[in-house]
N, C-alpha and C positions, 0 to 999 in steps of 0.2 A: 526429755523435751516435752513440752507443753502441748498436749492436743489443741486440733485447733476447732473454732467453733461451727457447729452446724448452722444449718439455716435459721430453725427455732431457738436455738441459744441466742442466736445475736437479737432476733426479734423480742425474744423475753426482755436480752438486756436493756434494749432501745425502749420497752415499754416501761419497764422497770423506773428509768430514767426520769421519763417525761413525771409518770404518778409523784414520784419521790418532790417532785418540784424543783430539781436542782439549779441553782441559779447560773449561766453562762459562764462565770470566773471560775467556777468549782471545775477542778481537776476528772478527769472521767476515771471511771471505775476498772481497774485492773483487762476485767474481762473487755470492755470498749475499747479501751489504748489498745489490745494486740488485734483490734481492727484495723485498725491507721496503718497507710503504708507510708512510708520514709520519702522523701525526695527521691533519695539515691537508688528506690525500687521503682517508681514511677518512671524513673529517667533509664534504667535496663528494661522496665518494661516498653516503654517508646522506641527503643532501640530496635527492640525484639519485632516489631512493626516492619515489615517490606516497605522500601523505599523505593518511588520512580526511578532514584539513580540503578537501582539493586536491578531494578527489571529492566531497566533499557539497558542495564550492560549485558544481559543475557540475550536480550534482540538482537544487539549488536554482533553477540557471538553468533548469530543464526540457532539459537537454543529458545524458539520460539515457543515448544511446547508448556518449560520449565520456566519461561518468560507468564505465560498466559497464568500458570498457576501459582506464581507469585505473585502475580497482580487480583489473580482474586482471591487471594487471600486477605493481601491488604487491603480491599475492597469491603471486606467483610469488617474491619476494624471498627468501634464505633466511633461517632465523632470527630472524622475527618473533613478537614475541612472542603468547601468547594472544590480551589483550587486543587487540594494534592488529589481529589476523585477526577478532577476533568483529567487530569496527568496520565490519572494511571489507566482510566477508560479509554484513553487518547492512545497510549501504549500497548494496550491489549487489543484493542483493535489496528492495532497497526500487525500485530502479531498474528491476531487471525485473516487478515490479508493475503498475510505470506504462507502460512496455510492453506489460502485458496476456499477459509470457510465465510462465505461474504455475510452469510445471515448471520452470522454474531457480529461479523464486524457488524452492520449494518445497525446490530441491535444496541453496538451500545456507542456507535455513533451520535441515535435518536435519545439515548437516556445522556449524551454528552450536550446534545440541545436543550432538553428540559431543564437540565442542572444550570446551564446558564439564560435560558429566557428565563426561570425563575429570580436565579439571582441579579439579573438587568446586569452587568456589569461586559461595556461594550470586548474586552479583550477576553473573557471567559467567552463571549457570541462568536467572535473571530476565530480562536480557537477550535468549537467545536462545528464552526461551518467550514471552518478546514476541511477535518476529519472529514463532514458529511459529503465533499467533494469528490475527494479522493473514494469512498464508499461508493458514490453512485460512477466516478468513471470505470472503477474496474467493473461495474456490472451493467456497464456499457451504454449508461444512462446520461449522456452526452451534455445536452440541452439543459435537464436537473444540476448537473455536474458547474455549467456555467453560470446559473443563477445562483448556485451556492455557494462559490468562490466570488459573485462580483457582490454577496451579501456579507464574506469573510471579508473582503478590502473594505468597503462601508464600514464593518464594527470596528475593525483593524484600524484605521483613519482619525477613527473616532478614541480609541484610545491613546492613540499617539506612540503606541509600544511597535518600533521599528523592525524587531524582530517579526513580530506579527502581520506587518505589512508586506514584509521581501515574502511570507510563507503562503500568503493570499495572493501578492502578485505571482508566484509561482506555480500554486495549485489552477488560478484562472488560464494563466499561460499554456498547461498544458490541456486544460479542459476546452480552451480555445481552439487549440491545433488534430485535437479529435472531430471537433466538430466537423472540420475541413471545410469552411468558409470565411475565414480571415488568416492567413497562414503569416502575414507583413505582423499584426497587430496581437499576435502570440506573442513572437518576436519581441516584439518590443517590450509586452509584460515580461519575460523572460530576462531580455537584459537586464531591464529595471530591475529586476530579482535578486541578481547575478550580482548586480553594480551595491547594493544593501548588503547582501551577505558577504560580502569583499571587506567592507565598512565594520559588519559585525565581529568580522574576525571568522568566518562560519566556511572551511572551503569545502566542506562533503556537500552542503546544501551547494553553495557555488556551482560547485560541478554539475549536481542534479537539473540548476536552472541554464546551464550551459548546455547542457545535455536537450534539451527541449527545444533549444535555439538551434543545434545540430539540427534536431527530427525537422524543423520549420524551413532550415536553408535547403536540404536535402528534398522535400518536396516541393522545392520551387524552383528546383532544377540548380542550383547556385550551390555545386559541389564544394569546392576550395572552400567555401566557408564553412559550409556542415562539415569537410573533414578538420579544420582548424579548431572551431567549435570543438567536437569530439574526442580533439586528441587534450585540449584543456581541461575540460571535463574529466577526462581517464588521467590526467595530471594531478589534479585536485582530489579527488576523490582515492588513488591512490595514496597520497600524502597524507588524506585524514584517516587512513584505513577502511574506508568504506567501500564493503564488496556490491553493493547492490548495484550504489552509482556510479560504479566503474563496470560493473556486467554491462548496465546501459548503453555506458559508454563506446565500451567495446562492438555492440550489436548495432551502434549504430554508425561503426567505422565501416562495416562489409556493405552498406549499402552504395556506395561511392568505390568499391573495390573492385577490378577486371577480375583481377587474378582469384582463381577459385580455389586453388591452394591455401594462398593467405585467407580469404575467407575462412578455410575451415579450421586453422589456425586461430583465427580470433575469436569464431563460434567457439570451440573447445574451450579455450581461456574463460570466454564472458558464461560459460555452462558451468565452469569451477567455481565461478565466484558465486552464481547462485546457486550452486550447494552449496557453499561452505556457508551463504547467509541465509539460506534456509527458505528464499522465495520459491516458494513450490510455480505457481501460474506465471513465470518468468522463465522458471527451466520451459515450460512446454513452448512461450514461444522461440526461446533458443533451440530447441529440439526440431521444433518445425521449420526451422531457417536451414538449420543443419540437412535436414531432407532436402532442403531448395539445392543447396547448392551441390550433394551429391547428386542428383538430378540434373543438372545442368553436366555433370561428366558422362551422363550415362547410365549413371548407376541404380536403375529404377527399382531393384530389388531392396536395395540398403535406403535407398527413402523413405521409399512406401512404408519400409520399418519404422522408422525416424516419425516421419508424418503420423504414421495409427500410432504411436506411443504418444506422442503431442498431442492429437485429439482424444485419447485418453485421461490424460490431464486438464485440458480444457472440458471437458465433459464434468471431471468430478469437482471442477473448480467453478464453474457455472460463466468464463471466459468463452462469450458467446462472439465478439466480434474477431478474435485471432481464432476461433472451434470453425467458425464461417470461411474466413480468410483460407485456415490449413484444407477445409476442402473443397475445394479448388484448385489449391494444389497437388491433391490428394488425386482430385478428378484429370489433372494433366498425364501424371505418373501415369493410371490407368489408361488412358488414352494410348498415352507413348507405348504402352504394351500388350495396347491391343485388347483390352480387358474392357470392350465397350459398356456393358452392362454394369459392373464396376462403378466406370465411370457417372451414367445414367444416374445413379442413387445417387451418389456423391454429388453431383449438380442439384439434381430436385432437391436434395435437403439444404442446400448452398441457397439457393432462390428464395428456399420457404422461408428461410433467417433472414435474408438479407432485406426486407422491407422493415424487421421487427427490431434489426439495430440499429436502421438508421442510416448506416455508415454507407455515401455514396461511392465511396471506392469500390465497397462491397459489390453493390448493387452494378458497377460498371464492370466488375469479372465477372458477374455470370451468362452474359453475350458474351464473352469472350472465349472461355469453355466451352459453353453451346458450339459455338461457332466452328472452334477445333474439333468436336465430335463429329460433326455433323459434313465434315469436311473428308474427313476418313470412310463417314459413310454412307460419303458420294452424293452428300446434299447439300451444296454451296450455296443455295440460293434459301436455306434457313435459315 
């Protein structure tokens, strides 16, 4: 077999060339041809390239870790184009979401924005003000969260790609409903989400926008409909195989549920399916629901469990408005068992967050805790 050429060889030859004067039609020189790769290597080497499909079906499987490192591999390709970079930085950040590591998401959220303010192209803008949506609500960034979705509908609008619009009406839809001051007009971006991806053919998203229309009926007191919502949703999303937006789905059926049995039944369920899909900062808030409700039997030891292993999660995930929410609840447990001091810390750190997320719900449980402690000891009028 023919050695093949070094770096200097080739350089000799290519100079070789040029001196000799060879005119364009002239045939190249033995050693130049076994330069030239074939069609048929070019097209196994493109092959050889990780694909967006290759890596979102590993996300899909909850194989997030082997997800991320397929994706930057391909990443590292040269020559790719915009599009398949926003894809795959679109996917890998969705990967490290479910990881619970927000500052990569975060990081290549903002390099999914450059990529497309550079290349002006309103459905690349759409795209990665999705992403940057989604990036600032898990980190709790409420307000950021809705000005980035009502900028994703804007570029979304503006390109006319219908896909894009139901994913912007969806991401605003839920960035709306954390706000918690339009809970009607979520809703409604919701449906409209819901009603698009019906259209597209799309029922995992469906479900996911159905699922937001749950969370919005459910805090407006208008049960029947969040559980109707909910159970379409976990219809949908079962159908498409998708574990996340059926965990949701699930989690969002025990809120509208007496029976604390079934609760922990549907908790259990909607905890398997975020293992199996690998969302780490979705098990903790299922973990910490699960402490709700053994807590409401009594069971303040097996909460408490429940509870400090959920804000374990939310700690290492940087989920500062469900790490707030858990204690709180965290602080009731202790209460119930008489564990006042306990409690004492768990409130003061509840307080100190709760101006820093934002979230007035937040801020409306911690008189409320207070209020129990203070009740136990013997100072009603705190």
């Amino acid at each position: 077999m023919p050695r093949s050429h070094s770096v200097n060889e080739t350089r000799a030859n290519e100079s070789h060339g040029a001196s000799a004067g060879k005119k364009k039609s002239q045939r190249p020189s033995a050693g130049r041809k076994r330069l030239r790769v074939s069609p048929a290597a070019e097209t196994r080497a493109r092959a050889a390239v990780p694909t967006a499909g290759q890596v979102g079906d590993l996300a899909w499987a909850g194989q997030h870790a082997q997800a991320i490192e397929l994706a930057t591999t391909a990443l590292s390709t040269p020559g790719l184009s915009v599009g398949s970079r926003l894809d795959l930085l679109d996917l890998r950040a969705e990967s490290f979401i479910a990881q619970g590591d927000l500052e990569r998401a975060g990081a290549d959220a903002d390099a999914m924005l450059d990529l497309a303010e550079r290349a002006r192209t309103a459905a690349f803008k759409a795209q990665a003000r999705n992403r940057q949506a989604l990036v600032q609500m898990r980190k709790d960034e409420f307000k950021a969260a809705v000005a980035s979705a009502n900028a994703a509908l804007k570029a979304a609008r503006q390109s006319k790609q219908v896909a894009f619009e139901a994913m912007s009406l969806f991401r605003l839809a839920e960035a709306q409903f954390r706000t918690r001051t339009d809970f009607e007009q979520a809703v409604r971006h919701a449906v409209r989400a819901a009603g698009l991806f019906r259209t597209l053919g799309r029922p995992a998203d469906e479900g996911r926008a159905l699922w937001v229309v749950a969370m919005g009926r459910s805090t407006q007191g208008r049960a029947e409909e969040s559980v109707k919502a909910a159970k379409a949703a976990l219809a949908l999303c079962r159908q498409a195989g998708d574990l996340y937006g059926a965990g949701n789905a699930l989690n969002m059926l025990i809120f509208n549920e007496a029976d604390v049995v079934v609760q922990l039944k549907t908790l259990h369920q909607a905890l398997a399916d975020f293992e199996a899909a690998g969302y780490v900062e979705r098990q903790g808030i299922i973990t910490g629901n699960l402490g709700i409700s053994y807590s409401h039997l009594g069971l303040y030891r097996r909460a408490r469990r429940l509870m400090l292993k959920a804000d374990a999660i939310h700690r290492r995930t940087g989920a500062r408005a469900p790490q707030a929410t858990n204690l709180g609840e965290l602080a009731g447990v202790e209460t119930a068992m008489r564990h006042l001091d306990s409690a004492r810390t768990y409130i003061a750190e509840m307080a100190g967050m709760a101006e820093a997320v934002g979230d007035p719900l937040i801020a409306a449980t911690v008189p409320i805790v207070q209020g129990r402690l203070s009740l136990l000891e013997g100072e009603a009028t705190a």
